[in-house]
N, C-alpha and C positions, 0 to 999 in steps of 0.2 A: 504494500500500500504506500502511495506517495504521499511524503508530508508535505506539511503547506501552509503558513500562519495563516493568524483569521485575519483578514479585513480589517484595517483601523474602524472601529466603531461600534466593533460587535458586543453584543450585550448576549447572546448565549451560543451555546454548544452542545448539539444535540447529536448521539451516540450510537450505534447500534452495530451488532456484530456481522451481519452482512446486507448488501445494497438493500436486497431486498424485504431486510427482516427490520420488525419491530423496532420504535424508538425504545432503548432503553436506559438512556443516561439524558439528563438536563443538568447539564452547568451553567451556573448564573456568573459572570464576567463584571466585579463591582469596582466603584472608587475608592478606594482607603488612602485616606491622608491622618498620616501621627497617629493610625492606631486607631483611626474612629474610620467606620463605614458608613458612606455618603450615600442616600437614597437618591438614587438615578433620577426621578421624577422632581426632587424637588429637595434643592441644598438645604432648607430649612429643615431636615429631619436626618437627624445622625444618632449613630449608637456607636461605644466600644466595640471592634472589634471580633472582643474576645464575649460577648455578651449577643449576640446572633447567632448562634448556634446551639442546637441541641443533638443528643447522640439517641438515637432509637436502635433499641437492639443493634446497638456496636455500629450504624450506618450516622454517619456525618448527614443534617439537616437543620434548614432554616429552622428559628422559631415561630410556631404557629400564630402569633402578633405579625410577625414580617409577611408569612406569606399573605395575609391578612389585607396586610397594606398593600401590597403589589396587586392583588385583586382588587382594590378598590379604583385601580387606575382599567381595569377588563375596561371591553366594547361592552358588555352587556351588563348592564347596571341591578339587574334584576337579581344576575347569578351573585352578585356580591354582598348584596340586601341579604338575600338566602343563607349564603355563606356566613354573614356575619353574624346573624341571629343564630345559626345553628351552632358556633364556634364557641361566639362569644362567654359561652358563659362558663365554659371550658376553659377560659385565662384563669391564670391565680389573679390577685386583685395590683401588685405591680405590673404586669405585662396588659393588663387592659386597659389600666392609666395610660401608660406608655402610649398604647397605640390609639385609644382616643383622643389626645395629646396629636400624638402624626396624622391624625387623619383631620384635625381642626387645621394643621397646618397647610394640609395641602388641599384643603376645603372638598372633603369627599366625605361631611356630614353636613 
């Protein structure tokens, strides 16, 4: 297989073990300056770094706040309403501050 950087601009990286088969990997492409991770959408929403990640059965993964927020940027406004009611109350009472906090900021309440 020939290697090949991505494009200046890419924001993800999508995997799969041959042409023809299933996506099975989504890498998300982010900004970190000094340790803090930049929400792509909108510079007014940062977190440490090291505080974006959770580990589920040993697999490296956003926390379910972030992906939260990247949904609230979807085409379809409906699925996120859905989503959020269904999640929301799933946060512990920090990570829901947090993200209603991010989501005033990038006005997607």
């Amino acid at each position: 297989m020939a290697r090949r950087a991505a494009p200046p601009g890419t924001r993800t990286l999508w995997a799969r073990e041959r042409p023809d088969g299933p996506w099975l990997l989504d890498v998300k492409l982010e900004r970190v300056e000094a340790g803090e991770w930049i929400y792509r959408r909108n510079e007014g929403v940062s977190r440490p770094l090291d505080e974006i990640g959770i580990e589920l059965s040993g697999v490296p993964a956003l926390r379910p706040e972030i992906v939260l927020l990247y949904l609230s940027g979807s085409q379809h406004p409906h699925d996120v309403h859905a989503a959020y009611r269904e999640r929301v109350g799933q946060l512990d009472p920090p990570a829901r501050r947090w993200l209603d906090e991010a989501l005033a900021i990038v006005g997607a309440r």
